[in-house]
C-alpha positions as CSV (number, residue, x, y, z in Angstrom):
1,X,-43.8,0.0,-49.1
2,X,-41.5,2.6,-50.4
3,X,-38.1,3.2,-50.3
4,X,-38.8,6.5,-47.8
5,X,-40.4,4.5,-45.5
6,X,-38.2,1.2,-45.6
7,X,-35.5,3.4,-44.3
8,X,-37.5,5.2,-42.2
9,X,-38.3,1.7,-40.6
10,X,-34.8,0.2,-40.6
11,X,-33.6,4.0,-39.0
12,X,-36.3,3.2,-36.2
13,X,-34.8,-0.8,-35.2
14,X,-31.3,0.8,-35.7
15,X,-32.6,3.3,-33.0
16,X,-34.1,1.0,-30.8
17,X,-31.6,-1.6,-31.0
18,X,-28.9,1.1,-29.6
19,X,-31.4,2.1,-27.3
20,X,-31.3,-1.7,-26.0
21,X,-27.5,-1.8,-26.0
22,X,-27.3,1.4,-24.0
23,X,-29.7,0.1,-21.1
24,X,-27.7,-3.4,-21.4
25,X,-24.4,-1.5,-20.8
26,X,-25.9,0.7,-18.6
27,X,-27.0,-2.6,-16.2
28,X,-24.1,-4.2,-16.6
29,X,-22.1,-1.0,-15.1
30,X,-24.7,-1.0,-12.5
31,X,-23.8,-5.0,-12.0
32,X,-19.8,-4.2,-12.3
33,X,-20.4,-1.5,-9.2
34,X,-22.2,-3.5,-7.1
35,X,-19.2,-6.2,-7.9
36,X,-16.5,-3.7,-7.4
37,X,-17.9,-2.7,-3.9
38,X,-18.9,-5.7,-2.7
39,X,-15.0,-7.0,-2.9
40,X,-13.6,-3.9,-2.1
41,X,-16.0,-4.0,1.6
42,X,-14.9,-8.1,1.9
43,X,-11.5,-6.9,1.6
44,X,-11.4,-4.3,3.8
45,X,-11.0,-6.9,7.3
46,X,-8.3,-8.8,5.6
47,X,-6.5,-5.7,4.9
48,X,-7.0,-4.3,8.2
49,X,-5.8,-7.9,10.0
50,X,-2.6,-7.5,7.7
51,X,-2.1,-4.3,9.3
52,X,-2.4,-5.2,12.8
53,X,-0.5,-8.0,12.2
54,X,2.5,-5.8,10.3
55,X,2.3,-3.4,13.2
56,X,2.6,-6.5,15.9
57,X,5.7,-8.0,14.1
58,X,7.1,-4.3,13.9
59,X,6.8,-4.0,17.3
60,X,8.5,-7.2,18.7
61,X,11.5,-6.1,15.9
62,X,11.9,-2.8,17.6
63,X,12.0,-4.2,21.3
64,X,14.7,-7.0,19.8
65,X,16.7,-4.2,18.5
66,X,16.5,-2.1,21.6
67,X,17.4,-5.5,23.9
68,X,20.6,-5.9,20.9
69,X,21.5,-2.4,21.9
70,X,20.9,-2.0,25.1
71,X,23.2,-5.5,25.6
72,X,25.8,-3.4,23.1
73,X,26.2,-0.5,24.9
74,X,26.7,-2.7,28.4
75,X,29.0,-5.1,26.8
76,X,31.4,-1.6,25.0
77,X,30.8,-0.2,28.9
78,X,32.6,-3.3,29.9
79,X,35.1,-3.0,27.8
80,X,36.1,0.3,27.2
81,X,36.0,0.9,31.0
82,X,34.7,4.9,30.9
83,X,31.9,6.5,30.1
84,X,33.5,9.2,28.1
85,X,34.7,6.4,25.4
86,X,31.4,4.5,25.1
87,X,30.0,8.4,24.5
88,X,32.3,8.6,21.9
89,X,31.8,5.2,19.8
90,X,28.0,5.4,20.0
91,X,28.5,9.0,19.1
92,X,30.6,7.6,15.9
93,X,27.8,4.5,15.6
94,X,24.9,7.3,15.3
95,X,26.7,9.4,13.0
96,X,27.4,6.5,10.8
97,X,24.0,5.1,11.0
98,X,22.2,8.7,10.2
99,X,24.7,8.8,7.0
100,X,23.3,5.3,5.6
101,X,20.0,6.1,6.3
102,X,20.1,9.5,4.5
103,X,22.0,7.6,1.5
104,X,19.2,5.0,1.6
105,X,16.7,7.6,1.3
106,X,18.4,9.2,-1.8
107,X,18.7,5.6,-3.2
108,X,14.8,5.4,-2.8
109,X,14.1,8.9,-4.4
110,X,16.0,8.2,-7.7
């Protein structure tokens, strides 16, 4: 053997031993995919029970709230005696309660 052709031949295995390390990596991406979809699909229910479940605890919030305010503007009726001056504090309350929300927006934001 000469040196030409000992390098030659060492040239070749390096070749084909890339060659084999490419289709490895290549199978093992292929393996990672099928991985990577098969959780993301099992996930998917569990996410979506999460959801319907956030938007049934939302729900029961907001009719609490509405019973709390509904209970609040009877009780200021009640004692306040007109309707002019429950107009007038719930006008106050709203104005008040846009202000925080536009301050806790800008709190988000930065």
């Amino acid at each position: 053997m000469t040196k030409q052709s000992v390098k030659e031949r060492a040239l070749t295995e390096q070749l084909k031993e890339r060659q084999e390390m490419e289709k490895k990596l290549q199978k093992l991406a292929k393996t990672m995919d099928y991985l990577e979809r098969a959780k993301r699909e099992e996930a998917a229910p569990l996410i979506e029970a999460a959801y319907q479940r956030r938007l049934v605890e939302e729900r029961e919030f907001y009719e609490r709230e509405q019973q709390v305010l509904t209970v609040s503007v009877v009780f200021l009726f009640l004692q306040l005696g007109s309707v002019l001056e429950v107009y007038e504090v719930l006008k106050a309350l709203l104005l008040c309660s846009v202000k925080l929300n536009s301050v806790k927006s800008v709190m988000r934001v930065t």
